[in-house]
mmCIF entry with sequence, helices, sheets and N, C-alpha, C, O atoms, coordinates in Angstrom:
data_MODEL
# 
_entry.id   MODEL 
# 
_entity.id                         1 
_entity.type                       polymer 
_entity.pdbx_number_of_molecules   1 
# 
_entity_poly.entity_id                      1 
_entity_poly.type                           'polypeptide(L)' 
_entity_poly.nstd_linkage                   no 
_entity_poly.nstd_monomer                   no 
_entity_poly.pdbx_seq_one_letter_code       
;(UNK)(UNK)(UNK)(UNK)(UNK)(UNK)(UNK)(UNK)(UNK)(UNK)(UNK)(UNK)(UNK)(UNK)(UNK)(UNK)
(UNK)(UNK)(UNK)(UNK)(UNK)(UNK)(UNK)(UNK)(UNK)(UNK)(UNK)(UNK)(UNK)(UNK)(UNK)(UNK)
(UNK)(UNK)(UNK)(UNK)
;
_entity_poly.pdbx_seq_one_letter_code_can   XXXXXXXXXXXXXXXXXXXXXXXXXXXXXXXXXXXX 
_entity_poly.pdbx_strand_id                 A 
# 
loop_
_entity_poly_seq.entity_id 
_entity_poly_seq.num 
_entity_poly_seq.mon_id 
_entity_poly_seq.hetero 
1 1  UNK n 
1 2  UNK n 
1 3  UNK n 
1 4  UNK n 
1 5  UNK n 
1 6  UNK n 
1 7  UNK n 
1 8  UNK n 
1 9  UNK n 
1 10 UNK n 
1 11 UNK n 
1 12 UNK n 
1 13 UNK n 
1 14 UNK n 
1 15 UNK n 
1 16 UNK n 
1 17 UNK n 
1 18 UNK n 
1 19 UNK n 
1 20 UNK n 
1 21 UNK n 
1 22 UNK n 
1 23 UNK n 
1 24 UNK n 
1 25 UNK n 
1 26 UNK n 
1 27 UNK n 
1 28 UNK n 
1 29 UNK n 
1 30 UNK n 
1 31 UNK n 
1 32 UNK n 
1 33 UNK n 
1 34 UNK n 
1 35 UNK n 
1 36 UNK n 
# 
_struct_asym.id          A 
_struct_asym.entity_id   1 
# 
loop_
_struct_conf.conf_type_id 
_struct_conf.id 
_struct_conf.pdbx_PDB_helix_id 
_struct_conf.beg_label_comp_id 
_struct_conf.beg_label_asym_id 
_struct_conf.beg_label_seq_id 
_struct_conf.pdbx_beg_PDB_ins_code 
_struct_conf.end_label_comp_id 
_struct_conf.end_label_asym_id 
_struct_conf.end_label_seq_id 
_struct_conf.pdbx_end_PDB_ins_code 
_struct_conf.beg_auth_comp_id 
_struct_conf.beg_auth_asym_id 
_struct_conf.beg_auth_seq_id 
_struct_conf.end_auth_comp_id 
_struct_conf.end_auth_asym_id 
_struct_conf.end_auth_seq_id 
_struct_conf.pdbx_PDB_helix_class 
_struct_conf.details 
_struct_conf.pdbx_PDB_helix_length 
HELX_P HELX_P1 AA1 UNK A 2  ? UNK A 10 ? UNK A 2  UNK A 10 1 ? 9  
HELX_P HELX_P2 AA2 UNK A 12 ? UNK A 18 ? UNK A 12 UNK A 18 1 ? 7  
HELX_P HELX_P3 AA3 UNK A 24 ? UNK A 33 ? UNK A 24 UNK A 33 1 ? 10 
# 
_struct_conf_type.id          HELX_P 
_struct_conf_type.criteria    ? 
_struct_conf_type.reference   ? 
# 
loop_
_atom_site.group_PDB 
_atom_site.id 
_atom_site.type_symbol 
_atom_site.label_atom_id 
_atom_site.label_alt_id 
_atom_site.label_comp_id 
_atom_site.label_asym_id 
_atom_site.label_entity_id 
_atom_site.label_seq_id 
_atom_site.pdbx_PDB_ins_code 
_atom_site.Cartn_x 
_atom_site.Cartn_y 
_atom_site.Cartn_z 
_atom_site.occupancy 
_atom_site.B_iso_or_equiv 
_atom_site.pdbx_formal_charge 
_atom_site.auth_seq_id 
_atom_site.auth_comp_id 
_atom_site.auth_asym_id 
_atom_site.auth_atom_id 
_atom_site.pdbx_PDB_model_num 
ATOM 1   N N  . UNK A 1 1  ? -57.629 5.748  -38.673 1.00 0.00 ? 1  UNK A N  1 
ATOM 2   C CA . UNK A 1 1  ? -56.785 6.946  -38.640 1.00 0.00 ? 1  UNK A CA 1 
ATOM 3   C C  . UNK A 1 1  ? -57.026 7.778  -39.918 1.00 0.00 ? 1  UNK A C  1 
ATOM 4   O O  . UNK A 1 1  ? -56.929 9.004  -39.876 1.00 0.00 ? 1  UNK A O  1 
ATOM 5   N N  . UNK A 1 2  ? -57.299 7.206  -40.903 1.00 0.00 ? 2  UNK A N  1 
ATOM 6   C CA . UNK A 1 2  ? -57.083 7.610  -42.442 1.00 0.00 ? 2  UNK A CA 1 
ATOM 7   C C  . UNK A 1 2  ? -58.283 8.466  -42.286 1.00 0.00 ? 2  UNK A C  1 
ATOM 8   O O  . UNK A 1 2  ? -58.193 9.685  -42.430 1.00 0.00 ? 2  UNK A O  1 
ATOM 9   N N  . UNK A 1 3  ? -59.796 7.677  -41.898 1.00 0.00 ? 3  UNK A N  1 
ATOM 10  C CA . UNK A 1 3  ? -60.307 8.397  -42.017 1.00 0.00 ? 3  UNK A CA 1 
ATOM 11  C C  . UNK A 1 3  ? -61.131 9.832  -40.742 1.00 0.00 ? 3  UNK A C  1 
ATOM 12  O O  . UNK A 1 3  ? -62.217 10.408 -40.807 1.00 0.00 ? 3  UNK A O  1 
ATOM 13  N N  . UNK A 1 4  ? -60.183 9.922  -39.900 1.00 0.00 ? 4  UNK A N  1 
ATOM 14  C CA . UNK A 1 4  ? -59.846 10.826 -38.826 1.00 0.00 ? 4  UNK A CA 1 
ATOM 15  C C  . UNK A 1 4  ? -59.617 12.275 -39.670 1.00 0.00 ? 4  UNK A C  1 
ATOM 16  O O  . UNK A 1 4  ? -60.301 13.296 -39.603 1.00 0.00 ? 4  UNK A O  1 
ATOM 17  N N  . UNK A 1 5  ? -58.374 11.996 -40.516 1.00 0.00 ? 5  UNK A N  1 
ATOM 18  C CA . UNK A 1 5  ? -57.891 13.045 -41.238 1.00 0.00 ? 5  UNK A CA 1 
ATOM 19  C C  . UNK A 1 5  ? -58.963 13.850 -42.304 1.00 0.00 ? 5  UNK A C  1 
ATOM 20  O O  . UNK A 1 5  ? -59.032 15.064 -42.497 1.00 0.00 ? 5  UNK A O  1 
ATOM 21  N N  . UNK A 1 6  ? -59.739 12.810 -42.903 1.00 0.00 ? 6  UNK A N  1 
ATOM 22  C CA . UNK A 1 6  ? -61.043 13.452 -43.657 1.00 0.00 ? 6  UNK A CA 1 
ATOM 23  C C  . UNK A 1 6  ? -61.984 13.911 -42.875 1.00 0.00 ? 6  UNK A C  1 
ATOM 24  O O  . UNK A 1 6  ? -62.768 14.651 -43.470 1.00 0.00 ? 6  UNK A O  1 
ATOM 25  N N  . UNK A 1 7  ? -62.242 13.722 -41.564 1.00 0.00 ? 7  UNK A N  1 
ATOM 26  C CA . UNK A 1 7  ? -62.807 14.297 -40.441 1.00 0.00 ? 7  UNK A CA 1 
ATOM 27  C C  . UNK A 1 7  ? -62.411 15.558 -40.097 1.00 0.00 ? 7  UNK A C  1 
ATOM 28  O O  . UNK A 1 7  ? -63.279 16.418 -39.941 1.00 0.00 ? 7  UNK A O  1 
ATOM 29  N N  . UNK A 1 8  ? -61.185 15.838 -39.942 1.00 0.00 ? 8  UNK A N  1 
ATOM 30  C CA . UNK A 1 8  ? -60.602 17.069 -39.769 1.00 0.00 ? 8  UNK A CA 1 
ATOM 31  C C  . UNK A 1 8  ? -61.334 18.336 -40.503 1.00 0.00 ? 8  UNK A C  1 
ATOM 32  O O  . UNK A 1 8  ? -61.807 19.365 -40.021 1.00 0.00 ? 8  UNK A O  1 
ATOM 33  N N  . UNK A 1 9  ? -61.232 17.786 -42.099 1.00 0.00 ? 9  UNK A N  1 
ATOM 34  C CA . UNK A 1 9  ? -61.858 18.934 -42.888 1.00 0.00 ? 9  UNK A CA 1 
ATOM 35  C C  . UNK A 1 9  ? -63.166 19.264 -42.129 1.00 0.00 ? 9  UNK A C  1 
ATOM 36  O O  . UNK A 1 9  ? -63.367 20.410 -41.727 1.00 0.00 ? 9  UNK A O  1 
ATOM 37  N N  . UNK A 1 10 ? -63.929 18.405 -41.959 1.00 0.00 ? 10 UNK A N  1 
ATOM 38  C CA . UNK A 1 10 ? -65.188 18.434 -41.561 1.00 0.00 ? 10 UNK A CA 1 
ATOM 39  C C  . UNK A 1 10 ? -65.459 18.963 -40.386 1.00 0.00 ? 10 UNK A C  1 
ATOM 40  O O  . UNK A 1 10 ? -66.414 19.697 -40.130 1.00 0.00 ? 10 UNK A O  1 
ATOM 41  N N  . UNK A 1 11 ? -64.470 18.532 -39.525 1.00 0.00 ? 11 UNK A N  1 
ATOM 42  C CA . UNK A 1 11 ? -64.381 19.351 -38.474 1.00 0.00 ? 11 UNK A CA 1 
ATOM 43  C C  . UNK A 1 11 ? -64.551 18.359 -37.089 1.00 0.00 ? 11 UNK A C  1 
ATOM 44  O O  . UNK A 1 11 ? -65.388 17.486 -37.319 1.00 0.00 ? 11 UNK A O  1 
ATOM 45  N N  . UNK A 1 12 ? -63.935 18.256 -35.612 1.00 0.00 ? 12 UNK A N  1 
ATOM 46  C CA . UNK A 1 12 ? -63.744 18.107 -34.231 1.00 0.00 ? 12 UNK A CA 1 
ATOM 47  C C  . UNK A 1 12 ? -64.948 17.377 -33.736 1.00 0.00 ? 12 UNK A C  1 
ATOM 48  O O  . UNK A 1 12 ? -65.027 16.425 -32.960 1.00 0.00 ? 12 UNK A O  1 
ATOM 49  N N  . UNK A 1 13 ? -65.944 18.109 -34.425 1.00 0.00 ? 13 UNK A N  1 
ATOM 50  C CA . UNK A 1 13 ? -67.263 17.718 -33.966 1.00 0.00 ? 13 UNK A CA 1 
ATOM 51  C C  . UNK A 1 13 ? -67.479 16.190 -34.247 1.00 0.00 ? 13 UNK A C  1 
ATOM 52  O O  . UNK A 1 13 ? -67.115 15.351 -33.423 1.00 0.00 ? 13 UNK A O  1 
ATOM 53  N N  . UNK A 1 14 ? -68.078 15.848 -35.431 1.00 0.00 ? 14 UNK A N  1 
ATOM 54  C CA . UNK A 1 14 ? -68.388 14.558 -36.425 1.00 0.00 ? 14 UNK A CA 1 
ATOM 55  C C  . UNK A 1 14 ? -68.059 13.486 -35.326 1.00 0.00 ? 14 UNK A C  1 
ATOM 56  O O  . UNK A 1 14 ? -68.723 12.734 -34.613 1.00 0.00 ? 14 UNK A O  1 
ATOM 57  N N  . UNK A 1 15 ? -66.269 13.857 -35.585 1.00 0.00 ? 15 UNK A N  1 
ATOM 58  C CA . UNK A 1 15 ? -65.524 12.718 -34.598 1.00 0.00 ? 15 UNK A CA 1 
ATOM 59  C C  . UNK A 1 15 ? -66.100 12.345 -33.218 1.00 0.00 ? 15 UNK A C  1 
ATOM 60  O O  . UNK A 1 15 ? -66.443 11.207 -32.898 1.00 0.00 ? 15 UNK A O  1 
ATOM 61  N N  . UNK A 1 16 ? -66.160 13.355 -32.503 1.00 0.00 ? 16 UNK A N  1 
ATOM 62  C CA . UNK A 1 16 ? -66.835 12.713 -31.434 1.00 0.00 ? 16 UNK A CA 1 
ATOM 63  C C  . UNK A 1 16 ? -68.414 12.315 -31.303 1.00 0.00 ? 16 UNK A C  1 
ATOM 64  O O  . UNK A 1 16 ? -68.864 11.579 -30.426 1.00 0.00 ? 16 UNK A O  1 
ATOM 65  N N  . UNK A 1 17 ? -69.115 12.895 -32.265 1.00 0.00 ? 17 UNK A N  1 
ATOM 66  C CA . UNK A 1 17 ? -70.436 12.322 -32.639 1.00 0.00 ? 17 UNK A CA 1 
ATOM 67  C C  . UNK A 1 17 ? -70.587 10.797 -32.709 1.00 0.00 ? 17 UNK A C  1 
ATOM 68  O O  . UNK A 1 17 ? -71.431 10.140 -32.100 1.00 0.00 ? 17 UNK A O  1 
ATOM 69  N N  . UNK A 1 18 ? -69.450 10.235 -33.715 1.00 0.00 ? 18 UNK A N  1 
ATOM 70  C CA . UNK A 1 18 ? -69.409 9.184  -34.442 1.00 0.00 ? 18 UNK A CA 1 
ATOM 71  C C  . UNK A 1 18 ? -69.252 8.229  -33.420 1.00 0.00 ? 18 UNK A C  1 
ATOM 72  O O  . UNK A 1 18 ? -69.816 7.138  -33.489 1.00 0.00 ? 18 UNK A O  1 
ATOM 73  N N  . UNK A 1 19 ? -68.303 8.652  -32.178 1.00 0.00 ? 19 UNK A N  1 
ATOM 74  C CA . UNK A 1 19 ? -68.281 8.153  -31.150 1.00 0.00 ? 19 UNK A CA 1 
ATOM 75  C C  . UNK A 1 19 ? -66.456 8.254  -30.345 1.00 0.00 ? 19 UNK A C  1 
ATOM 76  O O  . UNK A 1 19 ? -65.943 8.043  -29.246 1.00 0.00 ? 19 UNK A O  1 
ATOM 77  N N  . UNK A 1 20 ? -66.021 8.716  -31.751 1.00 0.00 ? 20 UNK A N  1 
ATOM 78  C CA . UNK A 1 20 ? -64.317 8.358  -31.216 1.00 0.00 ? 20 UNK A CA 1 
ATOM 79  C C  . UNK A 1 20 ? -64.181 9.601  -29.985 1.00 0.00 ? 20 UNK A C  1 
ATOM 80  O O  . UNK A 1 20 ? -64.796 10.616 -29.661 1.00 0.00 ? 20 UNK A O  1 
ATOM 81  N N  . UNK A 1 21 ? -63.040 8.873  -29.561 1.00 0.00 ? 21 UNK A N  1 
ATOM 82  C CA . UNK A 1 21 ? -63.011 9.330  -27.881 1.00 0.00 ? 21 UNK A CA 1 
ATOM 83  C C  . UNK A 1 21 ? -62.609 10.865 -28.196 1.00 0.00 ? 21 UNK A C  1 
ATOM 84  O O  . UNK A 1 21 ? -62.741 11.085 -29.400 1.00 0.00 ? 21 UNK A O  1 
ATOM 85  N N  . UNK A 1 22 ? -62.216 11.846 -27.566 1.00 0.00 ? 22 UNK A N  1 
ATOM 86  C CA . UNK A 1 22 ? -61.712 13.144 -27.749 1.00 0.00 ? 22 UNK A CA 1 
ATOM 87  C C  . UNK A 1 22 ? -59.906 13.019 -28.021 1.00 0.00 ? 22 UNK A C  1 
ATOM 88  O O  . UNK A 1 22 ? -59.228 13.405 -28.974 1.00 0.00 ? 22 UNK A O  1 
ATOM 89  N N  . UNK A 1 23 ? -59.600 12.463 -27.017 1.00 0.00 ? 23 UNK A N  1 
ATOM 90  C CA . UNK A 1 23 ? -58.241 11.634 -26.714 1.00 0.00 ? 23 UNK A CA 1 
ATOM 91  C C  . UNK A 1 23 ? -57.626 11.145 -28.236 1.00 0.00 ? 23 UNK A C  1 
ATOM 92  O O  . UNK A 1 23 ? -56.579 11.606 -28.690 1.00 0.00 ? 23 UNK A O  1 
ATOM 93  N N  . UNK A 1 24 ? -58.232 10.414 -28.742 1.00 0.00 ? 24 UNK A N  1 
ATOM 94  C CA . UNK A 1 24 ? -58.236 9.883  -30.167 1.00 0.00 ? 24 UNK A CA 1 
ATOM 95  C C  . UNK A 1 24 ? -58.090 10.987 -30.933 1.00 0.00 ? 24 UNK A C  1 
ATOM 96  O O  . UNK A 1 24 ? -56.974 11.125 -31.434 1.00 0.00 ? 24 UNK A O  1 
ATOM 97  N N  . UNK A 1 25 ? -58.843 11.751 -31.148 1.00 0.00 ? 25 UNK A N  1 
ATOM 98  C CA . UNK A 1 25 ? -58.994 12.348 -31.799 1.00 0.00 ? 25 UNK A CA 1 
ATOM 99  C C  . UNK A 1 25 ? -58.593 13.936 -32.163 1.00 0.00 ? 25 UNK A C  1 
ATOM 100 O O  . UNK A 1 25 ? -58.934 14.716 -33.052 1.00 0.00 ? 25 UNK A O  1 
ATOM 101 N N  . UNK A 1 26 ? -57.283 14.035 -30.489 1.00 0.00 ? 26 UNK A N  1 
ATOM 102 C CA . UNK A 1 26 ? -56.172 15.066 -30.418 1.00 0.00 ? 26 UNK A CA 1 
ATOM 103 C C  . UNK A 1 26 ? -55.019 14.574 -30.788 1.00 0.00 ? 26 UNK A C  1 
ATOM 104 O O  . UNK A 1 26 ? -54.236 15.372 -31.303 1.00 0.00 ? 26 UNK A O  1 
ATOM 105 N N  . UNK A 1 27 ? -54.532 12.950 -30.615 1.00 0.00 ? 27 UNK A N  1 
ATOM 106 C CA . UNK A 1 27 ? -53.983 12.035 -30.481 1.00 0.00 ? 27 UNK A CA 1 
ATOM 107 C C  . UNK A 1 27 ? -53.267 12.160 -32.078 1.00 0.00 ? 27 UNK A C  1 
ATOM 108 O O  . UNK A 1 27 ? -52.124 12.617 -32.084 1.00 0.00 ? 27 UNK A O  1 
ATOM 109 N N  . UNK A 1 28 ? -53.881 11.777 -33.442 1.00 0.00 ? 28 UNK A N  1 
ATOM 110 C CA . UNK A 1 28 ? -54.052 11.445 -34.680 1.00 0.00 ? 28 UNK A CA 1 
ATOM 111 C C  . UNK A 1 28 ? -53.506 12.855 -35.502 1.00 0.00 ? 28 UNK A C  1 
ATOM 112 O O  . UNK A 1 28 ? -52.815 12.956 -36.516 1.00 0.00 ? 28 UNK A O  1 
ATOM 113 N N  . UNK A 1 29 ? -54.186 14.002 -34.526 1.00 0.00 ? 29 UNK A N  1 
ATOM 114 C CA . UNK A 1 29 ? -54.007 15.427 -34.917 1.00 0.00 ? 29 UNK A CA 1 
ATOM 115 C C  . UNK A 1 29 ? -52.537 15.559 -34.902 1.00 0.00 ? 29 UNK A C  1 
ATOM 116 O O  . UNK A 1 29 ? -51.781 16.051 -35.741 1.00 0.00 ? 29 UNK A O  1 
ATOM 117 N N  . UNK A 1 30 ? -52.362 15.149 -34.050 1.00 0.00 ? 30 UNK A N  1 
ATOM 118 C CA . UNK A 1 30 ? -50.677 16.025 -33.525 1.00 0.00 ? 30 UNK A CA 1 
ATOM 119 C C  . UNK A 1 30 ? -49.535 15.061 -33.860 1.00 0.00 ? 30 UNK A C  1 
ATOM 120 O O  . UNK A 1 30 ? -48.433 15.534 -34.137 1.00 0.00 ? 30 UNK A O  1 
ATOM 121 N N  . UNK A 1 31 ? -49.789 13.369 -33.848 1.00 0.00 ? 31 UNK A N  1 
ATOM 122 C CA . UNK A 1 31 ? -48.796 12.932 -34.412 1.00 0.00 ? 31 UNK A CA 1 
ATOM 123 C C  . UNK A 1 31 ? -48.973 12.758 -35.693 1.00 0.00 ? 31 UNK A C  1 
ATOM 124 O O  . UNK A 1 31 ? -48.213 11.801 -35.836 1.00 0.00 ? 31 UNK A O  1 
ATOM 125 N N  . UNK A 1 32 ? -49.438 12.973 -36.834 1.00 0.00 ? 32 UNK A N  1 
ATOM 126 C CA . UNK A 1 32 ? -49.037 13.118 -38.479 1.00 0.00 ? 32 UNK A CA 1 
ATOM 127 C C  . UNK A 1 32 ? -48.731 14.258 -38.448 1.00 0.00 ? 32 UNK A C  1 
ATOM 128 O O  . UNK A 1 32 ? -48.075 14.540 -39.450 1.00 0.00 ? 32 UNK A O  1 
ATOM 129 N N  . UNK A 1 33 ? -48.920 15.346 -37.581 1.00 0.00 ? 33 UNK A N  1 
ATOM 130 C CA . UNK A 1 33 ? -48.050 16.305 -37.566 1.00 0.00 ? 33 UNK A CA 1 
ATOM 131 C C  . UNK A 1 33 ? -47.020 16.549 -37.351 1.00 0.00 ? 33 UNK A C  1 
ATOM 132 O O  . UNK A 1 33 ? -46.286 17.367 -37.907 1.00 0.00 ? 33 UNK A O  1 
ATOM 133 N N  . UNK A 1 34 ? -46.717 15.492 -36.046 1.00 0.00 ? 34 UNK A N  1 
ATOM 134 C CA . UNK A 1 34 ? -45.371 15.532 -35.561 1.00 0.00 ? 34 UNK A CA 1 
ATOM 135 C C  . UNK A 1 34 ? -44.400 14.851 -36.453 1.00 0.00 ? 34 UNK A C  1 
ATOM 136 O O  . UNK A 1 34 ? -43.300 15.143 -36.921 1.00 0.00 ? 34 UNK A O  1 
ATOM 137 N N  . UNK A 1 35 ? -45.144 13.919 -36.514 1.00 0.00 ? 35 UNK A N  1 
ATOM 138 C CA . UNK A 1 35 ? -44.186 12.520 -37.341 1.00 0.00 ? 35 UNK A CA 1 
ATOM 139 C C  . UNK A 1 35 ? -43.730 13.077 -39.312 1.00 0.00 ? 35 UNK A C  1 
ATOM 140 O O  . UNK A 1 35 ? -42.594 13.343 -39.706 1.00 0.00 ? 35 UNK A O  1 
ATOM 141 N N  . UNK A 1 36 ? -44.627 13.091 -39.908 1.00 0.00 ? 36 UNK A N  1 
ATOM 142 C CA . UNK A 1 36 ? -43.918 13.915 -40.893 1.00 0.00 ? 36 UNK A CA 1 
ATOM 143 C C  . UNK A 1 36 ? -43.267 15.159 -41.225 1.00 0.00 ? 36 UNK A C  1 
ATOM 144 O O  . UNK A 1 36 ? -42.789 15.326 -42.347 1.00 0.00 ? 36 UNK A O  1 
# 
């Protein structure tokens, strides 16, 4: 997850390169958003 968020900067892409699902990786977005 932790490093999802350093992905972000980087950008949508990486993540799913790297292999993580899309799902995952809307998933991570929206709840540290939600949650804090």
């Amino acid at each position: 997850m932790v490093m999802d968020s350093s992905s972000e900067d980087t950008g949508t892409a990486p993540d799913v390169a790297e292999g993580a699902d899309p799902v995952c990786v809307t998933v991570p977005v929206s709840a540290p958003v939600a949650v804090p």
